[in-house]
N, CA, C and O atoms as CSV, one atom per row, in Angstrom:
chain,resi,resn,atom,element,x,y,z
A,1,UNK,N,N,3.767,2.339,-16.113
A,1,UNK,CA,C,3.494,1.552,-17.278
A,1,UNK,C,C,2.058,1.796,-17.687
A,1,UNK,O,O,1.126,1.852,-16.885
A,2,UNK,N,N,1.946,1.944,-19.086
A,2,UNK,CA,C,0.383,2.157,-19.127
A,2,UNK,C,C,-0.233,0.711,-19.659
A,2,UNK,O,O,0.445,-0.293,-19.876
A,3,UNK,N,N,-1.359,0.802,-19.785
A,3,UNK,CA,C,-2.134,-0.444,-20.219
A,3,UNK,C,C,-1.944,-0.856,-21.036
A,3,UNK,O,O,-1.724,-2.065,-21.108
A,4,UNK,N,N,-1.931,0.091,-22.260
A,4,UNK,CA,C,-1.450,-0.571,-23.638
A,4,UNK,C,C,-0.101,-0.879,-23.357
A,4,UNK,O,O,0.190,-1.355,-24.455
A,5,UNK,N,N,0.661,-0.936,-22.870
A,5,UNK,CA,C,2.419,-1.598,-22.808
A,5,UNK,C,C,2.111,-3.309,-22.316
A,5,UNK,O,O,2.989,-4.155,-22.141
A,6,UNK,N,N,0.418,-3.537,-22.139
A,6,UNK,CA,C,0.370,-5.176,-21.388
A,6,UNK,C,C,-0.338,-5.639,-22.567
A,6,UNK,O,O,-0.870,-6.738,-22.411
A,7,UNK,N,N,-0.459,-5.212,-23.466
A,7,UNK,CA,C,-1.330,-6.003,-24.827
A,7,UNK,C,C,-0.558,-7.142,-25.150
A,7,UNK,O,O,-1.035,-8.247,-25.409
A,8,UNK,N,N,0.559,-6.875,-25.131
A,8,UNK,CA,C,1.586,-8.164,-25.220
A,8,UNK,C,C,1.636,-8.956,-24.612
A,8,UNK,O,O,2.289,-9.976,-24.834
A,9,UNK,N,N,0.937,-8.721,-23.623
A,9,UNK,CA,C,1.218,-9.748,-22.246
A,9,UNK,C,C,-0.562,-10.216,-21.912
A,9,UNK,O,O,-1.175,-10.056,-20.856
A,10,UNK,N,N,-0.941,-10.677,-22.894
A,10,UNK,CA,C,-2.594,-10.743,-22.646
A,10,UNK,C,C,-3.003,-11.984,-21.719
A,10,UNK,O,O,-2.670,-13.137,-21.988
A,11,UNK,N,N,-3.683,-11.662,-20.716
A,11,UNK,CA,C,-4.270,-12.377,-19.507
A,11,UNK,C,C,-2.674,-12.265,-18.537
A,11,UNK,O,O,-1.999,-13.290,-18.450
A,12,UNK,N,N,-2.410,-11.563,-18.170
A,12,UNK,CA,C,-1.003,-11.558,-17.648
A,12,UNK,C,C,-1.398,-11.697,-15.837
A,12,UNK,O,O,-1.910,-10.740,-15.257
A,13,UNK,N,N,-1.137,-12.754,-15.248
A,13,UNK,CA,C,-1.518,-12.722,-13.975
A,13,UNK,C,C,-1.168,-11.608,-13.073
A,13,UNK,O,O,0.018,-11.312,-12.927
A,14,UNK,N,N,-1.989,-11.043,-12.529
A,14,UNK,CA,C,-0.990,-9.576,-11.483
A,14,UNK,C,C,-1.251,-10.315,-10.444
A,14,UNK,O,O,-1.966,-11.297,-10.243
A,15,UNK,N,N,-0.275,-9.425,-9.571
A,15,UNK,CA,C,-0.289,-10.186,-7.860
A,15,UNK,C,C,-0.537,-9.045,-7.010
A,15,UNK,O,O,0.182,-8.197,-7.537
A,16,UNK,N,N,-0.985,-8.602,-6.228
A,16,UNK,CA,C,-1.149,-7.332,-5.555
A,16,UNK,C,C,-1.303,-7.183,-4.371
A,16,UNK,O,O,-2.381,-7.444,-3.837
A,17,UNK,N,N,-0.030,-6.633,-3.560
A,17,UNK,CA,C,0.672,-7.009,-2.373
A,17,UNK,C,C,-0.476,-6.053,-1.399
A,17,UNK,O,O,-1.048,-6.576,-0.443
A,18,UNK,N,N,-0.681,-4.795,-1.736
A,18,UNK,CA,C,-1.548,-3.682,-0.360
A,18,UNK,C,C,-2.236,-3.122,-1.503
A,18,UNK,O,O,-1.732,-2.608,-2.501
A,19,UNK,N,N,-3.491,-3.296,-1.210
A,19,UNK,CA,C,-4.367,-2.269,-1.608
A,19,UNK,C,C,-5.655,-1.539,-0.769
A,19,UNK,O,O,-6.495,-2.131,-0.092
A,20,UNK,N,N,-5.575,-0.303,-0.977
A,20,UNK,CA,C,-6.372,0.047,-0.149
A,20,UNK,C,C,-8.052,0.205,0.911
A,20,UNK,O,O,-9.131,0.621,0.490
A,21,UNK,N,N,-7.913,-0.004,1.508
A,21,UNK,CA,C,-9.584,-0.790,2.109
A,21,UNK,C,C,-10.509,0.192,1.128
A,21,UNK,O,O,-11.171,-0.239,0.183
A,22,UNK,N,N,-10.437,1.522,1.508
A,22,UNK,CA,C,-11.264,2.193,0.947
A,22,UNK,C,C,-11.510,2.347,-0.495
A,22,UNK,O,O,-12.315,3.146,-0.972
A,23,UNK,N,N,-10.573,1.323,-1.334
A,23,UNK,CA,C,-11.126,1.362,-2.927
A,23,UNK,C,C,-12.601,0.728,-2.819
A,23,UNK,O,O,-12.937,-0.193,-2.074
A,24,UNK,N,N,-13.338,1.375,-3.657
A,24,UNK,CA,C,-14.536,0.675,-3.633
A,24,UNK,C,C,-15.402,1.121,-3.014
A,24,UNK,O,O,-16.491,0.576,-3.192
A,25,UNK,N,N,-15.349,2.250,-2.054
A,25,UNK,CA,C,-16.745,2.923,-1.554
A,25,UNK,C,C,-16.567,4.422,-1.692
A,25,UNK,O,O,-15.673,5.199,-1.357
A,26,UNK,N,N,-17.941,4.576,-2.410
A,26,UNK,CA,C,-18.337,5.961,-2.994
A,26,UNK,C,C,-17.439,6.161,-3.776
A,26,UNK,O,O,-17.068,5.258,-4.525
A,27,UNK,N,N,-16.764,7.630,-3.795
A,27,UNK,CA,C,-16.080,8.237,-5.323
A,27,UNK,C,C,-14.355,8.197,-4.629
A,27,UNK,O,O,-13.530,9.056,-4.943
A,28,UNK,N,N,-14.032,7.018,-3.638
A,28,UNK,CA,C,-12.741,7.426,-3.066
A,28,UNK,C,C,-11.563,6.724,-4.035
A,28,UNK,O,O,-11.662,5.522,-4.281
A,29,UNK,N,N,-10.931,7.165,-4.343
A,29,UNK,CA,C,-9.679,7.270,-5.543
A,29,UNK,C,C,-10.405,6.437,-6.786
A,29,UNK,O,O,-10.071,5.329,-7.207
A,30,UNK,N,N,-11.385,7.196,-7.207
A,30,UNK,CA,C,-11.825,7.262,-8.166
A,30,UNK,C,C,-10.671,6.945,-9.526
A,30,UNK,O,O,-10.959,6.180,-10.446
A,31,UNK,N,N,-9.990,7.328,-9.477
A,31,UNK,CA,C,-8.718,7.608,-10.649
A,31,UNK,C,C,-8.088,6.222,-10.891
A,31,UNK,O,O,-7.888,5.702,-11.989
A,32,UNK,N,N,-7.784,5.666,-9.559
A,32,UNK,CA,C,-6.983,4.561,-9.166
A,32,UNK,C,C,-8.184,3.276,-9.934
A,32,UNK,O,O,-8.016,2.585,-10.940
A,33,UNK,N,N,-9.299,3.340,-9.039
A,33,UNK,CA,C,-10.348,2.771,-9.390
A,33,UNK,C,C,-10.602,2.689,-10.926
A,33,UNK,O,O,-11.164,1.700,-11.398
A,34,UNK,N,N,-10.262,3.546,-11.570
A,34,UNK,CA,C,-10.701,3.355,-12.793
A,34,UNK,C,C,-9.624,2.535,-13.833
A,34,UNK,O,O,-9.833,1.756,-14.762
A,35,UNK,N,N,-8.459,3.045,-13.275
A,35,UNK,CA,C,-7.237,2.367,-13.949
A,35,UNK,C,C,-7.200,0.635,-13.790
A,35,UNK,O,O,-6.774,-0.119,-14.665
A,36,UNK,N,N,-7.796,0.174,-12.350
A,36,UNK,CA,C,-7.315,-1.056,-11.968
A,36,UNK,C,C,-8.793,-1.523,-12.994
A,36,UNK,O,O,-8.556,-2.599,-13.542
A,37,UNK,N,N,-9.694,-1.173,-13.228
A,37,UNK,CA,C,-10.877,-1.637,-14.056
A,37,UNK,C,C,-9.974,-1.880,-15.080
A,37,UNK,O,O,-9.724,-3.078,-15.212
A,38,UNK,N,N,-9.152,-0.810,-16.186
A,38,UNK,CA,C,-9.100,-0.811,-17.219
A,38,UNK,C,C,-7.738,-2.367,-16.993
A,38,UNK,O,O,-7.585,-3.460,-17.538
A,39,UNK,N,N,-7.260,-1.841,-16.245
A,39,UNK,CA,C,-6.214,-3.264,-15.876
A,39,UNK,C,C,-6.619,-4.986,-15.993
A,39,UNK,O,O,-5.901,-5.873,-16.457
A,40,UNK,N,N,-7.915,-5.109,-15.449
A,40,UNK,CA,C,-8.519,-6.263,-14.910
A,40,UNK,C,C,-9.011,-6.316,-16.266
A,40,UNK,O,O,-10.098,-6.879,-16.136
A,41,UNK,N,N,-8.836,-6.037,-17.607
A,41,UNK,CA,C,-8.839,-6.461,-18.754
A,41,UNK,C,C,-8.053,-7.812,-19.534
A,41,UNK,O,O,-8.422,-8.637,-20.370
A,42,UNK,N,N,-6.473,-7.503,-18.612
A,42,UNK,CA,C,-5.629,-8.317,-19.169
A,42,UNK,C,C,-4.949,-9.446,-17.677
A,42,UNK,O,O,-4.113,-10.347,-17.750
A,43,UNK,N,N,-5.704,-8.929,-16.447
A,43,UNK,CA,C,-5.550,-9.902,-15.412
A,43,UNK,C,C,-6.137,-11.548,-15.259
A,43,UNK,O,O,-7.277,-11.969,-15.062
A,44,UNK,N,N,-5.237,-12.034,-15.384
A,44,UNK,CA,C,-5.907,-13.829,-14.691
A,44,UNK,C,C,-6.540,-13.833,-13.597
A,44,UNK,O,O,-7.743,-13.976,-13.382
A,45,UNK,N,N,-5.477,-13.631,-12.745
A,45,UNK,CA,C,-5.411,-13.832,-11.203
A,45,UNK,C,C,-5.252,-12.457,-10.511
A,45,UNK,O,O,-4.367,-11.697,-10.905
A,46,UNK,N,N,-6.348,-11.990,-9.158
A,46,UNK,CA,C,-5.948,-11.439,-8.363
A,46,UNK,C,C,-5.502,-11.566,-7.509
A,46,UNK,O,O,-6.452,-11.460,-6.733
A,47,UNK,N,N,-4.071,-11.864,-6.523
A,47,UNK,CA,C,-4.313,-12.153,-5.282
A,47,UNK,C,C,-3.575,-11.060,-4.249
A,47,UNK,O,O,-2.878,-10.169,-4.734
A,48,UNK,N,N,-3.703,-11.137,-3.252
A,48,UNK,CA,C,-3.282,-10.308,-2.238
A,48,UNK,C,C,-2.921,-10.856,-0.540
A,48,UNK,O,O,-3.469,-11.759,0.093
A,49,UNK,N,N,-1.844,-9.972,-0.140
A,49,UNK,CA,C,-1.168,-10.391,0.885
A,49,UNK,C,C,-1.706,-9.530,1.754
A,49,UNK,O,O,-2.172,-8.396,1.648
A,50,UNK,N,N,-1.513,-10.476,2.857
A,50,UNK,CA,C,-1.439,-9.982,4.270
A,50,UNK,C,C,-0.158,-9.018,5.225
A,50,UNK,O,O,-0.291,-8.142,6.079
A,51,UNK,N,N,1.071,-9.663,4.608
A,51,UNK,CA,C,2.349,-9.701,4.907
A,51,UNK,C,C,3.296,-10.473,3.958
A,51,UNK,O,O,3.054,-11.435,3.229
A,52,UNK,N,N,4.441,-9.785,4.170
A,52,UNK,CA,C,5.423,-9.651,2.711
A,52,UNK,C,C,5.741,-11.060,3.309
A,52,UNK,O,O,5.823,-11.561,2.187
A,53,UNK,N,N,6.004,-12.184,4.186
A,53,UNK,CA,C,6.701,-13.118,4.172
A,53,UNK,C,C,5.401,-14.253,3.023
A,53,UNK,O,O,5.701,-15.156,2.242
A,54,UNK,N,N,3.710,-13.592,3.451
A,54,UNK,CA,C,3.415,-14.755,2.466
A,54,UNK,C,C,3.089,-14.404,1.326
A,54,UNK,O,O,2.272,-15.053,0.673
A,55,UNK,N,N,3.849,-12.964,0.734
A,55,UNK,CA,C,3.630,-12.848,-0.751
A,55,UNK,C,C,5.308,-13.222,-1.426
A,55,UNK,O,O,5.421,-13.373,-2.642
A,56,UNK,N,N,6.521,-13.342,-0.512
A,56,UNK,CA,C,7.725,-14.319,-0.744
A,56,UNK,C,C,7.490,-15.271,-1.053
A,56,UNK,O,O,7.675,-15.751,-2.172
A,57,UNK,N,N,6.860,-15.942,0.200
A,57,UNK,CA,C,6.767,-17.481,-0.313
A,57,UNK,C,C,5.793,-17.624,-2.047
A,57,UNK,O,O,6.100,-18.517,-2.837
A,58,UNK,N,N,4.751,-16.684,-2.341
A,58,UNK,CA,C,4.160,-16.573,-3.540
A,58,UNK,C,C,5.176,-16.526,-4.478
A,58,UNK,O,O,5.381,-17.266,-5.441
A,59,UNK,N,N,5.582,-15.888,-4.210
A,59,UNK,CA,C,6.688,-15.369,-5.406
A,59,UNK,C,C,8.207,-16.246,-5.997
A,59,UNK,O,O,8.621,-16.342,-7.152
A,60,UNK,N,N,8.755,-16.769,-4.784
A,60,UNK,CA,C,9.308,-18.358,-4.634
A,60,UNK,C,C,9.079,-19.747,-4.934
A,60,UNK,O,O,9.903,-20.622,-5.199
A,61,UNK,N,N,7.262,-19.834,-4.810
A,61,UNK,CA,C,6.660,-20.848,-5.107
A,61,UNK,C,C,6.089,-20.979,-6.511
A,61,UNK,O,O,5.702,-22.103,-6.830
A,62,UNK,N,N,5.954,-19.741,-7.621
A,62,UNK,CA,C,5.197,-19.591,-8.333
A,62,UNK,C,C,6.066,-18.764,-9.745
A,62,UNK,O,O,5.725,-17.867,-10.516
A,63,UNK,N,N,7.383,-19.631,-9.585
A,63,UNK,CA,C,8.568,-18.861,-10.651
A,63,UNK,C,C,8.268,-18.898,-12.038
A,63,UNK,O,O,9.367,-18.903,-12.592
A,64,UNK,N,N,7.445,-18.924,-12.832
A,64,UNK,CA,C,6.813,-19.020,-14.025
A,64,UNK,C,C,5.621,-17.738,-14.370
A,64,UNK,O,O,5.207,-17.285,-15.437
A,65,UNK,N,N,5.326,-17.431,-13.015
A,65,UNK,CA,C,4.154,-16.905,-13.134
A,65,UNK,C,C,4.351,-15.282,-13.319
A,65,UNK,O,O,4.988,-14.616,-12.503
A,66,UNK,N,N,3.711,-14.713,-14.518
A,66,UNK,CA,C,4.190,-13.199,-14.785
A,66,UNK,C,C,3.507,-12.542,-13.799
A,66,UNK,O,O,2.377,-12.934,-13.507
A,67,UNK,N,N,4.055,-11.503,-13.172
A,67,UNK,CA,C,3.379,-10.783,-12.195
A,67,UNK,C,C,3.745,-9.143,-12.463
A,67,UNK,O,O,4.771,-8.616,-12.892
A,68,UNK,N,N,2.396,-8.553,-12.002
A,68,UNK,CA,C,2.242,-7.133,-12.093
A,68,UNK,C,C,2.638,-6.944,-10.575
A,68,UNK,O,O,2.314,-7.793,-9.745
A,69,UNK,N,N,3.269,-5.934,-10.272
A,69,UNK,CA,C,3.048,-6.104,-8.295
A,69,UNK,C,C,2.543,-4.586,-8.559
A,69,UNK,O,O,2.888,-3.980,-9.574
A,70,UNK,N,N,1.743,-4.044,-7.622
A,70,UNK,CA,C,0.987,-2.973,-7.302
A,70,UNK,C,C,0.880,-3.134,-5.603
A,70,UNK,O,O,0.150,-3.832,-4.899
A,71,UNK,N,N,2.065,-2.057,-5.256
A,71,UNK,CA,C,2.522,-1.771,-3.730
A,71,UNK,C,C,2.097,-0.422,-3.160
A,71,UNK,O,O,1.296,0.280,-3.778
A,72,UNK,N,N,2.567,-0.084,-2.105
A,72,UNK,CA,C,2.608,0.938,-1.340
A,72,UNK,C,C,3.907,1.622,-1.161
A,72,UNK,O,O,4.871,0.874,-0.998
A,73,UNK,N,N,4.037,2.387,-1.160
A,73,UNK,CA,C,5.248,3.246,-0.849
A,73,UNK,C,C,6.326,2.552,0.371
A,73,UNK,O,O,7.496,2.213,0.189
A,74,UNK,N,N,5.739,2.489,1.311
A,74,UNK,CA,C,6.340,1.728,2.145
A,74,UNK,C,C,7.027,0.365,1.974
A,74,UNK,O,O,8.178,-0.011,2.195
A,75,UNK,N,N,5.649,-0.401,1.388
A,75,UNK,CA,C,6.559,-1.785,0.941
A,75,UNK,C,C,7.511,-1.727,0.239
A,75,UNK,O,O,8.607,-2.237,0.469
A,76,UNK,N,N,7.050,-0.802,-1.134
A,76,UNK,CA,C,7.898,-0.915,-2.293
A,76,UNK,C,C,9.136,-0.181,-1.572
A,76,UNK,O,O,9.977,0.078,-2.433
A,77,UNK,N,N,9.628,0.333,-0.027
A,77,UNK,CA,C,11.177,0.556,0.061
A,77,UNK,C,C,11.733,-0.845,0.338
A,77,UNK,O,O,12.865,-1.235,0.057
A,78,UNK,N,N,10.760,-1.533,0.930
A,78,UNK,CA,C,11.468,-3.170,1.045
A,78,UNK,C,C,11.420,-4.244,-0.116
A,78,UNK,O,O,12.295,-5.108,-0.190
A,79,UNK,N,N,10.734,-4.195,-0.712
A,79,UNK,CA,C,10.046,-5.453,-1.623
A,79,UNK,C,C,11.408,-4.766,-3.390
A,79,UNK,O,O,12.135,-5.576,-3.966
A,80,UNK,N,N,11.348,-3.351,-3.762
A,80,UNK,CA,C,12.171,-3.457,-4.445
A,80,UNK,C,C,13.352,-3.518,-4.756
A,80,UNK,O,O,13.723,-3.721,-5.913
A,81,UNK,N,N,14.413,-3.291,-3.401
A,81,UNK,CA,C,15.662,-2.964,-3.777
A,81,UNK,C,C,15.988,-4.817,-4.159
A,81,UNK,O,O,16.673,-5.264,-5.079
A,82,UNK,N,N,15.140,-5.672,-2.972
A,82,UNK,CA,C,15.638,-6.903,-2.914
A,82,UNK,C,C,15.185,-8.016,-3.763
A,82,UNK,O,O,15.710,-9.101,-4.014
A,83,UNK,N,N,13.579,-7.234,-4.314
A,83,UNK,CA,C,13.395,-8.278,-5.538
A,83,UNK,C,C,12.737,-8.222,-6.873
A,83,UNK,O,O,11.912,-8.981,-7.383
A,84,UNK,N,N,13.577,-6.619,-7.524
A,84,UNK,CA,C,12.938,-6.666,-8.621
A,84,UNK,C,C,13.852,-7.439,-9.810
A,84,UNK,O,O,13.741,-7.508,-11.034
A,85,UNK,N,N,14.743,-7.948,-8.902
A,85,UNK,CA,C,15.539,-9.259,-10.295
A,85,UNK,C,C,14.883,-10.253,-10.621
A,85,UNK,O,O,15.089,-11.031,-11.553
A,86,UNK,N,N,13.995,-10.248,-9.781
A,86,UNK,CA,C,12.545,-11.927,-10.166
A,86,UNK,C,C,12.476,-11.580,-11.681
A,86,UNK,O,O,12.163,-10.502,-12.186
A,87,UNK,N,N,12.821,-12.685,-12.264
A,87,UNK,CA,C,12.319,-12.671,-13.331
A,87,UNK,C,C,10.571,-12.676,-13.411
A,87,UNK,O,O,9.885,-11.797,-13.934
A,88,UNK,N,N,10.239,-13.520,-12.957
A,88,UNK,CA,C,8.588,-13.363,-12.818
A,88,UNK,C,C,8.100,-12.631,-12.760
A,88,UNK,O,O,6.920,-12.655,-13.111
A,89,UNK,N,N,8.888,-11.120,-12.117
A,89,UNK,CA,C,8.199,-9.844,-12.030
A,89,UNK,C,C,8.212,-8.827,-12.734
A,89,UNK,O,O,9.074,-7.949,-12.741
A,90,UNK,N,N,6.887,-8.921,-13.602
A,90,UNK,CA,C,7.146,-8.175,-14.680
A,90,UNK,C,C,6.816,-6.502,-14.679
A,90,UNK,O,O,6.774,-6.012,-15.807
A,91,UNK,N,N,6.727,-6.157,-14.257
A,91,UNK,CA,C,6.333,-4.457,-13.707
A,91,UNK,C,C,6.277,-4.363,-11.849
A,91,UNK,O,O,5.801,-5.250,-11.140
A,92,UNK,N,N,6.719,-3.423,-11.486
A,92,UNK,CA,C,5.982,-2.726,-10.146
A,92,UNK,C,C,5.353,-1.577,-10.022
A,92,UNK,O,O,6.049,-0.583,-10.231
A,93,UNK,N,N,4.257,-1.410,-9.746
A,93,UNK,CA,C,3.462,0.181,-9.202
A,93,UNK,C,C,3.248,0.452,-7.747
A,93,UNK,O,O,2.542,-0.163,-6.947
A,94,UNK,N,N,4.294,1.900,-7.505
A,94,UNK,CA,C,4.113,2.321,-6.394
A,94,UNK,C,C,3.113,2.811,-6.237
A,94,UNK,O,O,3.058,3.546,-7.223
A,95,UNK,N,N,1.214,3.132,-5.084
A,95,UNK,CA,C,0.924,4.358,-5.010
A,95,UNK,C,C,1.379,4.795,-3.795
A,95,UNK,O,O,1.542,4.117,-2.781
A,96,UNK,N,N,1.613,6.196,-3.985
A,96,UNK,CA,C,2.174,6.590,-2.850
A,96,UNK,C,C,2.185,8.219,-2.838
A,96,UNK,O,O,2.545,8.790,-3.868
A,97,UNK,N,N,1.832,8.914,-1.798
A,97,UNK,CA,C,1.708,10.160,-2.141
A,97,UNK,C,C,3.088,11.275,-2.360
A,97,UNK,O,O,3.159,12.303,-3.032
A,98,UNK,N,N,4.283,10.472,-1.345
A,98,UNK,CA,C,5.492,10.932,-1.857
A,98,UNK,C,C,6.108,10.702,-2.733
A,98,UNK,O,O,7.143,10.054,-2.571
A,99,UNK,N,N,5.668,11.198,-4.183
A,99,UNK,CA,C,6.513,10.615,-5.259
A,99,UNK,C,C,7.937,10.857,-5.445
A,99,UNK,O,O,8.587,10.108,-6.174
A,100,UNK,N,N,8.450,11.802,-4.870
A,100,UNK,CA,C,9.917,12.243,-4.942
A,100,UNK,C,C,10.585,11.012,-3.985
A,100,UNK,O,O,11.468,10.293,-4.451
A,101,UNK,N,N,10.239,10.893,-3.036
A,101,UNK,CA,C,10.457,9.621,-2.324
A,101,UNK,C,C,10.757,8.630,-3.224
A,101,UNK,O,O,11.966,8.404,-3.276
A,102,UNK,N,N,10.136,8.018,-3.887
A,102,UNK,CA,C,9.953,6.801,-4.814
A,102,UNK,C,C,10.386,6.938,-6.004
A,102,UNK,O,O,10.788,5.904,-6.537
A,103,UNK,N,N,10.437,7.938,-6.627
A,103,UNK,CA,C,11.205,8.308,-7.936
A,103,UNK,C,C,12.647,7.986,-7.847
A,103,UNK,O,O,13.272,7.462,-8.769
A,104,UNK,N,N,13.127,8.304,-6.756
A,104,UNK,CA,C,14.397,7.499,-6.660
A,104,UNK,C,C,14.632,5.754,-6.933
A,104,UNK,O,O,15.540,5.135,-7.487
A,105,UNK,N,N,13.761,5.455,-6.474
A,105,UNK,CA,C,13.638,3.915,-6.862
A,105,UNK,C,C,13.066,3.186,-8.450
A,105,UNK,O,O,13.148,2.039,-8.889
A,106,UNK,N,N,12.465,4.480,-9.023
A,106,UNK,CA,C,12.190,4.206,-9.882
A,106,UNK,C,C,13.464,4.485,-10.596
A,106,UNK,O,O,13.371,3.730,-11.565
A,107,UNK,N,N,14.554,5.087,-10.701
A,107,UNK,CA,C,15.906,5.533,-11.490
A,107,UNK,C,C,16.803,4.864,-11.255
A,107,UNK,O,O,17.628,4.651,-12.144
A,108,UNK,N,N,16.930,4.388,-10.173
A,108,UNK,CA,C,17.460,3.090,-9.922
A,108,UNK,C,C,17.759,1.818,-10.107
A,108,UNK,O,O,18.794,1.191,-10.336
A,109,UNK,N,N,15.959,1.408,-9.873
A,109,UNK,CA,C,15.529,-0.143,-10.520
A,109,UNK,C,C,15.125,0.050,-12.009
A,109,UNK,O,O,14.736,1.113,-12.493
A,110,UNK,N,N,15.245,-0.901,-12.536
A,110,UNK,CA,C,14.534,-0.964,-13.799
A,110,UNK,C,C,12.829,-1.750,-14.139
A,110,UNK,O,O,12.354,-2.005,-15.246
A,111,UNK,N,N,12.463,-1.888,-13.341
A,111,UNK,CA,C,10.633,-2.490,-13.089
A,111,UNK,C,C,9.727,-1.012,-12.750
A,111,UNK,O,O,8.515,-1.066,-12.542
């Protein structure tokens, strides 16, 4: 999804399950880094999990709330088959370096 597809959705809370330690020092995924800047344009809320049982209970507790999810490859084999019917959830982003891996899930699901 690109940025301009969230103009519609202005201040749109994202929720963001794994992100990586190393964003944020020196020039390391620079790319990524720059996108989540241009992102944090139309973000409320950042928050982030430890473990998928307490970003469930987030997501259970907080059924109103539009959410961006921005995962990992790994999670996103668990977190999408079982819950991209949330209505609340309004996009998912895998990063992940196997994209053929995940492209399947992307043809699949519709988020």
């Amino acid at each position: 999804m690109s940025v301009n597809n969230l103009t519609s959705h202005r201040r749109l809370p994202i929720i963001d399950a794994s992100v990586d330690q190393d964003i944020g020092r020196n020039d390391t995924h620079s790319k990524m880094k720059q996108r989540l800047t241009q992102l944090s344009l139309f973000i409320e809320q950042w928050h982030y999990f430890v473990n998928l049982e307490e970003f469930y209970n987030f997501l259970d507790d907080n059924p109103k709330t539009q959410i961006f999810l921005i995962i990992s490859g790994r999670i996103g084999q668990e977190i999408v088959p079982t819950k991209h019917t949330y209505e609340n959830i309004h996009s998912i982003c895998i990063f992940c370096v196997n994209v053929n891996e995940h492209r399947r899930l992307k043809e699949k699901f519709d988020k």
